[in-house]
C-alpha positions as CSV (number, residue, x, y, z in Angstrom):
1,X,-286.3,54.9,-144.3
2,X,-287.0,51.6,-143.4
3,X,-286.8,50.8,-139.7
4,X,-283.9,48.1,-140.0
5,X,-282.0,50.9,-141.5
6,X,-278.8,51.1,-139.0
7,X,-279.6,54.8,-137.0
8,X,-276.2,56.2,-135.9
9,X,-276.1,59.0,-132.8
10,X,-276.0,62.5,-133.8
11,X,-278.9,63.3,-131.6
12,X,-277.0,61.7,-129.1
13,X,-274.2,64.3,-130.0
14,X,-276.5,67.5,-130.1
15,X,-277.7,66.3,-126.5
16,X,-274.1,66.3,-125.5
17,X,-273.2,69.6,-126.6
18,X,-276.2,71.4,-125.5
19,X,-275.9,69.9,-122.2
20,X,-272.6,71.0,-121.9
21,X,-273.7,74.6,-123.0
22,X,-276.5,74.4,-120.3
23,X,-273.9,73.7,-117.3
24,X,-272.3,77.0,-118.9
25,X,-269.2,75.2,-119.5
26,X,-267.0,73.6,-123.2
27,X,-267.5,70.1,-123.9
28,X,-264.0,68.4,-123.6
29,X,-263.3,66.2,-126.9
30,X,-260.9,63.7,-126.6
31,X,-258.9,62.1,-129.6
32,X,-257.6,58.8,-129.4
33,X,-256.4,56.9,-132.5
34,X,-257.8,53.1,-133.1
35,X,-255.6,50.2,-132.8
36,X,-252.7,52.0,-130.6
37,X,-251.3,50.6,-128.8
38,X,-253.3,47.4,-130.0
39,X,-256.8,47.0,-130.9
40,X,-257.5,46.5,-127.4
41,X,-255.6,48.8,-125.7
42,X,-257.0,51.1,-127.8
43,X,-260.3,50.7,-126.8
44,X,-259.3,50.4,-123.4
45,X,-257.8,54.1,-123.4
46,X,-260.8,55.1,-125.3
47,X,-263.0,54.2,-122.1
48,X,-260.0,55.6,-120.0
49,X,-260.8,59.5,-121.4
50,X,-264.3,58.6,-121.3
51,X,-264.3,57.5,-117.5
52,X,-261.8,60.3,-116.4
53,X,-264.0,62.9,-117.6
54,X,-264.1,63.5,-121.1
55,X,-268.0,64.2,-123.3
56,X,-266.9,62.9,-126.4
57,X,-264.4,60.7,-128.0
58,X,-263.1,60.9,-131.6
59,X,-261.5,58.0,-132.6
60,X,-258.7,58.4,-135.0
61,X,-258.8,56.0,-138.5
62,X,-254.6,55.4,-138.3
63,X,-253.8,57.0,-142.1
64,X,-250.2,56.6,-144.0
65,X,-250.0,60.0,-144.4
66,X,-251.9,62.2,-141.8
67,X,-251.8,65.6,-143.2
68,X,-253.3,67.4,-140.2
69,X,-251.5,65.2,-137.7
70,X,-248.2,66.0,-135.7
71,X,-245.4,63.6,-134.8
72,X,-246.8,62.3,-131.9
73,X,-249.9,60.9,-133.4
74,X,-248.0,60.1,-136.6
75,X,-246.2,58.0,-134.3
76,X,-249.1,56.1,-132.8
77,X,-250.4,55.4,-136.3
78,X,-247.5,54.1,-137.8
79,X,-247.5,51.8,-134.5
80,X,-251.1,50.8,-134.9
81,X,-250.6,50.1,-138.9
82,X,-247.9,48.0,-138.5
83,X,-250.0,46.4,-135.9
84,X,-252.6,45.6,-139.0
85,X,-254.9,47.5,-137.9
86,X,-258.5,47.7,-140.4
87,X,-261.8,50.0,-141.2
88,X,-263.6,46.7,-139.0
89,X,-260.9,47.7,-136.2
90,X,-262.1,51.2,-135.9
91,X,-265.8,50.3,-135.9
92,X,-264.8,47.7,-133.3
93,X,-263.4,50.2,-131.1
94,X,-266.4,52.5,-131.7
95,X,-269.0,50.0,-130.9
96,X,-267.5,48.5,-127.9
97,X,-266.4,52.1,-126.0
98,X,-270.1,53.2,-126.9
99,X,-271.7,50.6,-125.3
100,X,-269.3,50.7,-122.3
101,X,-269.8,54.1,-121.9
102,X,-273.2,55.5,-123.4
103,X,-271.0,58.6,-124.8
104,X,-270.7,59.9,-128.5
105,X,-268.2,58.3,-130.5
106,X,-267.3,59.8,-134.1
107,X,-264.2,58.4,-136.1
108,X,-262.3,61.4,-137.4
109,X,-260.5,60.3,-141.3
110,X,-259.1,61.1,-144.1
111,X,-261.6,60.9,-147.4
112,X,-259.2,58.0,-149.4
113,X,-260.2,55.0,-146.6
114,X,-263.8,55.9,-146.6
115,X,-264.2,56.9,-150.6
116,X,-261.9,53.0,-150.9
117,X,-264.2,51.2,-148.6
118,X,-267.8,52.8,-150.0
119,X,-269.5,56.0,-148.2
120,X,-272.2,54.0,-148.1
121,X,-271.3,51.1,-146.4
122,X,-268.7,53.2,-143.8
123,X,-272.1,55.0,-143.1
124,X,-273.9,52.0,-142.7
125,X,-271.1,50.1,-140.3
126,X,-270.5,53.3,-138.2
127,X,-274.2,53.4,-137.5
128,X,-274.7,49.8,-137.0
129,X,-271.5,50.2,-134.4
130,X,-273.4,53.2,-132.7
131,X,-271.4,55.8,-134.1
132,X,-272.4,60.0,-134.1
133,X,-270.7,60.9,-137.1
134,X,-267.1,61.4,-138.9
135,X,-264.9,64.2,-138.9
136,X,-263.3,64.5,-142.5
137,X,-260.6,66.9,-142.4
138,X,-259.4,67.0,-146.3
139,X,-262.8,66.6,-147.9
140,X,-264.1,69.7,-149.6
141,X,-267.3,70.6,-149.3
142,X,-267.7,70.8,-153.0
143,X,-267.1,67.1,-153.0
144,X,-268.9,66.0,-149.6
145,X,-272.2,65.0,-151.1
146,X,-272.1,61.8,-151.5
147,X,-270.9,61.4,-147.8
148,X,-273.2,63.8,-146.7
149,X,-276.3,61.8,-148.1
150,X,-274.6,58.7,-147.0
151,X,-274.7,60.1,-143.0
152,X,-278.1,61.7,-143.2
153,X,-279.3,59.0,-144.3
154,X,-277.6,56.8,-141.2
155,X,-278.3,59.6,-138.6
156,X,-274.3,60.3,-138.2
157,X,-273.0,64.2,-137.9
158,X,-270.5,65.1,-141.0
159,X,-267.9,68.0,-138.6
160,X,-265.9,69.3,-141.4
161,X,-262.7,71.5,-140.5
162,X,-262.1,75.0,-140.7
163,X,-258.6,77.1,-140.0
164,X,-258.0,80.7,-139.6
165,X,-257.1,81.4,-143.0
166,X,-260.9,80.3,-143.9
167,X,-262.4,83.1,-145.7
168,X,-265.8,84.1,-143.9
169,X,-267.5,83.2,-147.6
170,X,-265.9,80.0,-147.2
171,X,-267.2,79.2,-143.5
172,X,-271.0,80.1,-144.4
173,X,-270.2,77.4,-147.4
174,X,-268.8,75.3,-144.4
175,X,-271.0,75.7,-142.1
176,X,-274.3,75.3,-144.0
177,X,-272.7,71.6,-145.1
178,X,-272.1,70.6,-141.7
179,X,-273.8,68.9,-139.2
180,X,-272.8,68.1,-135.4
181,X,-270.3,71.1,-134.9
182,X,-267.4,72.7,-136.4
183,X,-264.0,71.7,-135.9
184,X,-262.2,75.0,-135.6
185,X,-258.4,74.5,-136.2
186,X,-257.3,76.7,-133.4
187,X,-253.7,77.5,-136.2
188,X,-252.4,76.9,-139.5
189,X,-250.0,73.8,-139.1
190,X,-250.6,70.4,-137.8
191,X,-251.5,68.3,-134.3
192,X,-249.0,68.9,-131.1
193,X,-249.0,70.4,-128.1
194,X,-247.9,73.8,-127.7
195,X,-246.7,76.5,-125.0
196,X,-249.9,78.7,-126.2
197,X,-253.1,78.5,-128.1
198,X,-253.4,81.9,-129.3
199,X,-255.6,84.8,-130.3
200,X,-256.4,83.3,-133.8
201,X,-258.5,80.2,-132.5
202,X,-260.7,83.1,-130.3
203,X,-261.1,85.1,-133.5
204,X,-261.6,82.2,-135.5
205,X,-264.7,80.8,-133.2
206,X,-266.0,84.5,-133.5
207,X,-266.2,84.4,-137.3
208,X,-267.3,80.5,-137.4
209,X,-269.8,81.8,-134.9
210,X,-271.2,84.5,-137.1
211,X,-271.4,82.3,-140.5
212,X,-273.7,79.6,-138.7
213,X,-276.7,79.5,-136.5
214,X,-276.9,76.8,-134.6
215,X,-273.6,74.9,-135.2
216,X,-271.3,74.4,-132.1
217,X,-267.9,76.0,-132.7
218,X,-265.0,73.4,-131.0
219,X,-261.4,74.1,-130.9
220,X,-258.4,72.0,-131.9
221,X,-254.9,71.5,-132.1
222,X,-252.4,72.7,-129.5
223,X,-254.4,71.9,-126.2
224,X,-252.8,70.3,-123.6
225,X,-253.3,71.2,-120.4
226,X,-256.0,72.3,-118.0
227,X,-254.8,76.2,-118.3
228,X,-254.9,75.9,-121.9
229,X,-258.5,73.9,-121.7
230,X,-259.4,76.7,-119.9
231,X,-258.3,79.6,-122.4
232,X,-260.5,77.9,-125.1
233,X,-263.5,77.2,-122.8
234,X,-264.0,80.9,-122.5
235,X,-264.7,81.1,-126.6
236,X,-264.9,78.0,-127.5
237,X,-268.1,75.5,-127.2
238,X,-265.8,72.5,-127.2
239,X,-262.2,71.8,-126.4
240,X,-260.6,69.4,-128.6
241,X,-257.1,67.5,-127.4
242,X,-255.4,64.7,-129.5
243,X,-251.7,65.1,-129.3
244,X,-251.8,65.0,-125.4
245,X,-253.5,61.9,-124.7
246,X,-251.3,60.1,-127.1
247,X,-248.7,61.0,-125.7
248,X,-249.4,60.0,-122.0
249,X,-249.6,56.4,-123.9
250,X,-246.2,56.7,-125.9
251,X,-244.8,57.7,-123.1
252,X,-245.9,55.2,-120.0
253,X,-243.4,52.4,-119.2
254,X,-246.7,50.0,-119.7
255,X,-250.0,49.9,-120.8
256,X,-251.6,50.2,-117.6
257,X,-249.4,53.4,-116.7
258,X,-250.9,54.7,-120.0
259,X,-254.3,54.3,-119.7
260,X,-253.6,55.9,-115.9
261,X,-252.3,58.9,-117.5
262,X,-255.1,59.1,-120.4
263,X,-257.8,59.2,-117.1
264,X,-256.0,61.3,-114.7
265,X,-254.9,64.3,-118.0
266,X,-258.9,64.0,-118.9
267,X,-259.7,65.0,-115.6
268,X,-257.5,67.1,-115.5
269,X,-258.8,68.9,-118.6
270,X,-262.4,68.2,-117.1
271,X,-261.5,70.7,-114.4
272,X,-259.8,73.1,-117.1
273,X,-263.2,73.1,-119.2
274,X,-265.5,73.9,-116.3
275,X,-263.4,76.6,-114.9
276,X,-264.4,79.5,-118.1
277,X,-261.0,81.2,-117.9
């Protein structure tokens, strides 16, 4: 590798996560999608979760039709496409929360954007923007390897996403393929809050756990509060909340109540992941 070759920050990520596992606590993951409100308001609540307490941020690529996603962050994508929002928006918003913060940053996607725009040069850009990797949720592993070079090659993590009906044959295949951690889809459905997380995310983690070595096992889909955060912190190695976040911004009179909200719920959830239920 040549040594202007653009170096993203999975190391950066593994740091993260073991330093979270040495202060025998979850790493809290927050998920904000780019260009929602605007470009710059997305940004802005991106340093929000970062400042109020969360470890990592993904940063959502806004997608036509978001299989995994709920109606909330359906909502805030269709608000941030019809705000024009492009690939060179998201790496915006990576580049300039990661240098305002010194936190990992990985986009989570769907394949079509990144297969249209070239693994390659997605790679490339994410790296150059200080990225630590992409979560692709609907890419098989059987049909990863070209990405999977592409991020090696650019030092980015490739987190691919397992759910409980995952056969444990299945998450070794997973597993061995991934790099970064394991996004563990805590139930079969999409993105949204709800009143409980359940026994299938802990059972789900223990299997995931069993199939891989040295792979973090963080949990997603349904967390919204600092009771739930809790819950998964006791299994989990990372707790992942999207939905929530999002919907502190739909749901603030103004931007600046938003971004208020995004701080004070990662806080909130801050306290939640530290407390080991």
């Amino acid at each position: 590798m040549s040594d202007n070759e653009n170096i993203g920050n999975i190391e950066l990520l593994n740091k993260t996560l073991a330093t979270a596992r040495a202060e025998n606590r979850a790493a809290l993951i927050a998920y904000l999608p780019a260009g929602f409100p605007t470009v710059d308001g997305g940004i802005a609540a991106v340093k929000a979760a970062l400042e109020g307490g969360a470890d990592i941020v993904e940063v959502g690529l806004p997608h036509s039709d978001p299989v995994l996603d709920g109606p909330v962050i359906q909502t805030a994508d269709d608000i941030a496409l019809r705000g024009g929002v492009r690939i060179a928006d998201v790496l915006r918003t990576v580049r300039e929360a990661h240098a305002a913060t010194g936190a990992p940053i990985l986009v989570m996607t769907y394949w079509n954007p990144v297969d249209r725009y070239g693994a390659e040069r997605f790679a490339a850009g994410l790296a150059e923007a200080g990225g630590a990797g992409c979560i692709l949720p609907d890419l098989p592993v059987e049909e990863s390897e070209v990405w999977r070079k592409a991020a090696e090659q650019h030092g980015l993590a490739t987190v691919f996403v397992v759910a409980p009906s995952s056969k444990d044959e299945r998450l070794a295949k997973i597993t061995a393929a991934g790099s970064g951690f394991v996004y563990a889809a805590s139930l079969m459905g999409v993105t949204g809050t709800r009143a409980s997380v359940g026994a299938q995310a802990s059972d789900l983690v223990r299997r995931t756990r069993a199939a891989t070595a040295d792979l973090p096992v963080c949990v997603g889909l349904g967390v919204s509060n600092a009771e739930q955060a809790a819950e998964v912190a006791a299994f989990a190695d990372g707790v992942i909340v999207g939905s929530a976040f999002v919907k502190r911004m739909l749901d603030a009179p103004d931007e600046a109540a938003g971004l208020a909200g995004v701080r004070e719920l990662a806080a909130d959830l801050a306290k939640g992941v530290r407390s080991r239920a």
